[in-house]
KOLSE-382409 format. One record per residue (C-alpha): x, y, z. Coordinates in pm, whole numbers, padded with zeros to 5 digits, always signed. Each point is the difference from the previous one (the first is absolute). Example, Ala and Ser with C-alpha at 12.3 -4.5 7.8 and 13.67 -1.06 7.14 Angstrom:
<pts>
+01230-00450+00780+00137+00344-00066
</pts>
This chain:
<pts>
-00308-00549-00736-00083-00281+00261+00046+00240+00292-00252+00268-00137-00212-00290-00029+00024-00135+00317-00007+00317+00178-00312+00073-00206-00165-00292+00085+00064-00007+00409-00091+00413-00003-00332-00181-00213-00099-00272+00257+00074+00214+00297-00300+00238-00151-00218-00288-00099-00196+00030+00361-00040+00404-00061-00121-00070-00398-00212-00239+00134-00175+00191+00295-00067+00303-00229-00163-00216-00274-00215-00153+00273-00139+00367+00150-00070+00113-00310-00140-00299-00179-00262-00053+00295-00336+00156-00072-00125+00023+00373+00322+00137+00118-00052+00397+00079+00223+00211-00119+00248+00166+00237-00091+00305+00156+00280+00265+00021+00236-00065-00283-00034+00219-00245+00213-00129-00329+00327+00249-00047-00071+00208-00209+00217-00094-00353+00008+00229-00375+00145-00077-00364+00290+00017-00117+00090-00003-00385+00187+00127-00280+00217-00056-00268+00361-00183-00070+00266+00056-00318+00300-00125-00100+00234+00305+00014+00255-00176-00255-00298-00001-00284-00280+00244+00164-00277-00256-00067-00248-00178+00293+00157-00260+00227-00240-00273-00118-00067-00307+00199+00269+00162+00264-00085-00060+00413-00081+00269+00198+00094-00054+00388-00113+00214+00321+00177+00009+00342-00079+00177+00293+00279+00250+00051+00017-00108+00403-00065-00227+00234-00399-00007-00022-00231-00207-00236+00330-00222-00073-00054-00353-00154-00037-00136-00346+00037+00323-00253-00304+00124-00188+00068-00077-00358-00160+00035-00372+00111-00024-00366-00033+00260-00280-00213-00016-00273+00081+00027-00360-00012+00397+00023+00247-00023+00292-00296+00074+00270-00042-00136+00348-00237+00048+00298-00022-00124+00326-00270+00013+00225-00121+00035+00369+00370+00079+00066-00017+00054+00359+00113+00400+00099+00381+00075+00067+00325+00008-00217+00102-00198-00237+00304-00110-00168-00125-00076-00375+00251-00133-00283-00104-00197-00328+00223-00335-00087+00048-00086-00361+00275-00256-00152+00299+00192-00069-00104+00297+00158+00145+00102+00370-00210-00088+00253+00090+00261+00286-00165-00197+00283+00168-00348-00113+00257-00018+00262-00180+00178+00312-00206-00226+00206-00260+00156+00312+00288-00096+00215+00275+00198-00160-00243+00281-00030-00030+00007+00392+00366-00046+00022+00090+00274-00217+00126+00352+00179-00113+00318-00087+00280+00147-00233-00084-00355-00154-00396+00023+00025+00044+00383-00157+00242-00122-00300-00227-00334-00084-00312+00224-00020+00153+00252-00223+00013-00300-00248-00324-00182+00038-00358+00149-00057-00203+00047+00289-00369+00063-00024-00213+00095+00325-00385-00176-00051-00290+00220+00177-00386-00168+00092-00183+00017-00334+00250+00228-00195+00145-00146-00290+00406+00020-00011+00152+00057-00379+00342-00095-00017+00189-00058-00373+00336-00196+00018+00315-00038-00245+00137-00292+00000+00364-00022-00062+00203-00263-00253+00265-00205+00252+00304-00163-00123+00042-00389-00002+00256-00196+00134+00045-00272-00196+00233-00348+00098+00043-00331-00006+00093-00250+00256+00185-00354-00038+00180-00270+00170+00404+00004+00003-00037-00322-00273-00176+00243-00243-00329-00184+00060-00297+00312+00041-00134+00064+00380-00412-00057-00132-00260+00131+00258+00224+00151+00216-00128+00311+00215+00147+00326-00051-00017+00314+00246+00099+00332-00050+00095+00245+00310+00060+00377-00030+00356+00015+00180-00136+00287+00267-00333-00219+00077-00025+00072+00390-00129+00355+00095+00159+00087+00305+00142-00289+00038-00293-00163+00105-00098-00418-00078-00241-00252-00014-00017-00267+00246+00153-00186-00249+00303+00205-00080+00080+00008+00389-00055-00385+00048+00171-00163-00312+00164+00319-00157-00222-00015-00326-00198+00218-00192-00393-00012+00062-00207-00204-00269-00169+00296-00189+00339+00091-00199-00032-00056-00425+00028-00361-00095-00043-00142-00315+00139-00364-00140+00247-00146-00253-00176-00126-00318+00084-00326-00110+00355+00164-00206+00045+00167+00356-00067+00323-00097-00190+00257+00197-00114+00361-00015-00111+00224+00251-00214+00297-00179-00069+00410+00106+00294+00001+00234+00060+00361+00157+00295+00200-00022+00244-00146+00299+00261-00278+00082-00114-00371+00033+00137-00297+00136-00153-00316-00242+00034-00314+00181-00154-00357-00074-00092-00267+00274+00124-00350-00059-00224-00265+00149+00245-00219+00262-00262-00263+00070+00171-00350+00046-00160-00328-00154+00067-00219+00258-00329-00122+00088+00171-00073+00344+00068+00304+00131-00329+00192-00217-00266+00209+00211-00256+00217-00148+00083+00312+00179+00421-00066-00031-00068-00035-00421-00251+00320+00009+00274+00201+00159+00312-00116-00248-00235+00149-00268-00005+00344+00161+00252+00291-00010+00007-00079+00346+00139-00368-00004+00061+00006-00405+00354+00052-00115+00006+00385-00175+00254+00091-00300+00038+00358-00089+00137+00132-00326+00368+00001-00020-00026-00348+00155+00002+00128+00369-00177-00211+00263-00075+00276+00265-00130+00391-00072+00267+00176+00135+00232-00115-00255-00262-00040-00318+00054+00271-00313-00302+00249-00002-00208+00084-00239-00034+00354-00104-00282+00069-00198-00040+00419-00092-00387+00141-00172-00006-00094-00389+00255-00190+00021+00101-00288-00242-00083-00372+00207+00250-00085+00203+00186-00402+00008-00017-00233+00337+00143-00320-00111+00042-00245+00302+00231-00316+00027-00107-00255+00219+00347-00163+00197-00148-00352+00029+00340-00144-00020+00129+00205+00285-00305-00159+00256+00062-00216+00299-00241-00168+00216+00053+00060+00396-00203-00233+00253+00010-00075+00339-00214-00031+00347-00156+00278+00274-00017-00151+00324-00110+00121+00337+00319+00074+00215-00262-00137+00331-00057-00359-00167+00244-00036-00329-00316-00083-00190-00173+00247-00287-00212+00216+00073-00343-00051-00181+00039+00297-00242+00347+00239-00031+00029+00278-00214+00339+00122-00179+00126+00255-00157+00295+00016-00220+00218+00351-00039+00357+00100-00140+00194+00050+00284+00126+00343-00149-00279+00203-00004-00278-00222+00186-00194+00015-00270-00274-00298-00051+00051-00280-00273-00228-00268+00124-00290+00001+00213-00084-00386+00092-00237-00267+00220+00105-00326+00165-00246-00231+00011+00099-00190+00343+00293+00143+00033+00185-00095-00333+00116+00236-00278+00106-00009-00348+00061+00346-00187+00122-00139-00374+00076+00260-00276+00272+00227+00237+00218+00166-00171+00431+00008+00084+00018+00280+00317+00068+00028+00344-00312-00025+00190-00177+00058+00339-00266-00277+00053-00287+00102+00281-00210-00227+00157-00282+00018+00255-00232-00283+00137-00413+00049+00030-00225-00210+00191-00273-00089-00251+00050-00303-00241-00015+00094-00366-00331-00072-00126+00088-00138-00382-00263+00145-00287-00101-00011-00320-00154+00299-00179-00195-00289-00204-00210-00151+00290-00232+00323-00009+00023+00070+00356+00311+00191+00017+00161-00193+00284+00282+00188+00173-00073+00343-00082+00034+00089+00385+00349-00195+00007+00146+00254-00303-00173+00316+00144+00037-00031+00322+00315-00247+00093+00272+00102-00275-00114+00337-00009-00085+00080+00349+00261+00118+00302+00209+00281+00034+00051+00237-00333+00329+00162+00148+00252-00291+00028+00041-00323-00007+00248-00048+00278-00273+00182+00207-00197-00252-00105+00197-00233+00154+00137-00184-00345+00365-00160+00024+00272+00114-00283+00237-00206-00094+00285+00055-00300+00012-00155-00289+00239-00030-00356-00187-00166-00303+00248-00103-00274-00181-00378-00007-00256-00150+00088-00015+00013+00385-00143-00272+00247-00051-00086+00354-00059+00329+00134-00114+00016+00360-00172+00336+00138-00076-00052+00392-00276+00276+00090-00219+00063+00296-00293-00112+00116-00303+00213-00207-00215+00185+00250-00344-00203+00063-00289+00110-00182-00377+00072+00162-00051-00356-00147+00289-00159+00139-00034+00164+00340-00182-00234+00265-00289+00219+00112+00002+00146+00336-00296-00109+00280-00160+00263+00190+00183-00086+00305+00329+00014-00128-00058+00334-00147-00099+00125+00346+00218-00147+00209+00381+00122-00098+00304-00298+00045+00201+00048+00336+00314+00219+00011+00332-00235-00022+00204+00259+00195
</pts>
């Protein structure tokens, strides 16, 4: 969950100044009120939820409202039933509305869509989601009665250990409908590393590394866990390198059936009242090698001050490893036995170390906008070096040579008024 939480908190600070300028015009009594902006005009919605498997109220359930598209988007509109299984919302601005209720072991239809998938979606898509999902349209100063039904999911039920029989406690689980990509569209991302985007279900291993993942909808799953890969060698430790080991991006993920990549996992097939269906997950720590080596500059022979790599089978490209090198060194442990291309590009900026502990959330701009930032497409067109590599050991003394990164505003020396106007003499 640290990545929800640290995208929650930057999207938080970054609307601090806004929070605090609206707090200021309308806590000052002298200020006069605007002229000209009439408050959009906003009705009630409300209504009723029931279980369909027992025909009682949804007590205590969450109700959630989204803006079917592209206006009024943000954080949904949400409430909780009552003991009779009511709701209301109010000063719902007008427009259309997406509107599902969310109850523990009930399906939760709008669980796996996020606003950007909605956008993404085509219109033989768009027309098949809304034939499943209650829509309710929300008028100035009409009230809007809907009644829902919500209906009983099946579980999916596992339990994860190590390959020494030990159990895999806290571990994070995710759970990915097989056809997730409407139209084949991704997230930034899915293009840049080749993993899903963070709002898939997770849950965690208890501590007999069990897990279960409740009111799953009729389809076929891939269940994965992500293995932290952080190394303990205070030597070669950085803030953001250890944050990243601990994500599905840099984290080492195990599907069930023991596969370490999604193309080859074992789906889970999950069909409407069915019985709860088994995950179990082995964890291959004895199959794990450690690979380190150097990224230098191919100008000077010396590292650049941040490099980025990426680590995919060299069958079907697809990602295993997503890593930072801190001055130019790397050290991916945890890899399992394969054949391997290892990618590596340089970026101007030294890594600024962190701590999520110091309270002022040092490097957030680093992870946002150095590891994730360039082109989405390719990472040769990004201008990353590839180099082959076999893992059946542990491998050292690796050396990627890679260009020069391109300067940044920072980095570039700024430009006088006179050389800006006066263009250099042709060398013909």
């Amino acid at each position: 969950m640290k990545i929800k939480v640290l995208i929650a908190a930057v999207l938080a600070v970054a609307a601090l100044p806004l929070a605090f300028a609206g707090v200021a015009q309308t806590a000052t009594p002298e200020m006069p009120p605007k002229e000209g902006k009439a408050k959009p005009p906003t009705g009630i919605v409300s209504g009723t939820v029931y279980c369909a498997d027992t025909n009682l109220p949804a007590r205590n359930g969450e109700i959630i409202l989204v803006p079917t598209s592209g206006e009024n988007r943000g954080i949904p509109r949400t409430t909780a039933t009552d003991l009779n299984g009511r709701f209301a919302l109010g000063k719902v601005p007008e427009g259309r509305y997406y509107i599902a209720a969310m109850l523990p072991g009930y399906v939760d239809l709008l669980a796996q869509v996020s606003a950007a998938r909605l956008v993404a979606m085509s219109p033989d898509d768009r027309k098949e989601f809304d034939a499943h999902v209650t829509t309710v349209v929300v008028s100035a100063g009409q009230p809007a009665e809907v009644s829902l039904r919500l209906e009983r999911g099946t579980e999916i039920d596992g339990t994860v250990t190590y390959d020494d029989g030990s159990p895999a406690i806290s571990l994070q689980i995710a759970l990915k409908p097989v056809t997730q990509k409407p139209n084949g569209a991704e997230s930034p991302e899915e293009a840049m590393f080749g993993f899903g985007s963070f709002d898939d279900r997770l849950c965690s291993t208890d501590d007999h590394g069990r897990f279960r993942v409740l009111g799953v909808p009729p389809g076929e799953y891939l269940v994965s866990v992500t293995v932290p890969t952080a190394s303990a060698d205070p030597s070669r430790t950085n803030g953001w390198a250890q944050f990243l080991a601990s994500t599905p991006m840099g984290g080492l993920l195990v599907y069930v059936g023991g596969s370490l990549r999604a193309s080859k996992a074992k789906t889970i097939k999950v069909t409407a009242g069915g019985a709860s269906a088994d995950a179990d997950i082995i964890i291959p720590l004895s199959k794990l090698h450690s690979v380190q080596g150097d990224v230098v500059l191919k100008s000077t022979g010396q590292p650049p001050p941040i490099a980025v790599l990426q680590l995919v089978y060299s069958d079907t490209q697809e990602p295993a490893r997503i890593a930072i090198a801190p001055n130019g060194h790397f050290d991916l442990p945890y890899v399992p036995e394969e054949s391997y291309l290892l990618r590596a590009i340089a970026g101007p900026e030294a890594v600024p170390d962190m701590d999520f502990g110091d309270g002022e959330g040092a490097g957030e701009g680093f992870f946002m906008t150095g590891v994730r930032s360039g082109p989405s497409d390719s990472w040769k067109q990004a201008g990353a070096v590839e180099i082959p590599l076999l893992v059946r050991g542990d491998v050292e003394g690796i050396t990627i040579a890679v260009p020069d990164p391109p300067p940044t505003k920072q980095t570039t020396p700024p430009q006088t008024p006179d050389q800006g106007a006066t263009p250099a003499p042709s060398s013909k």
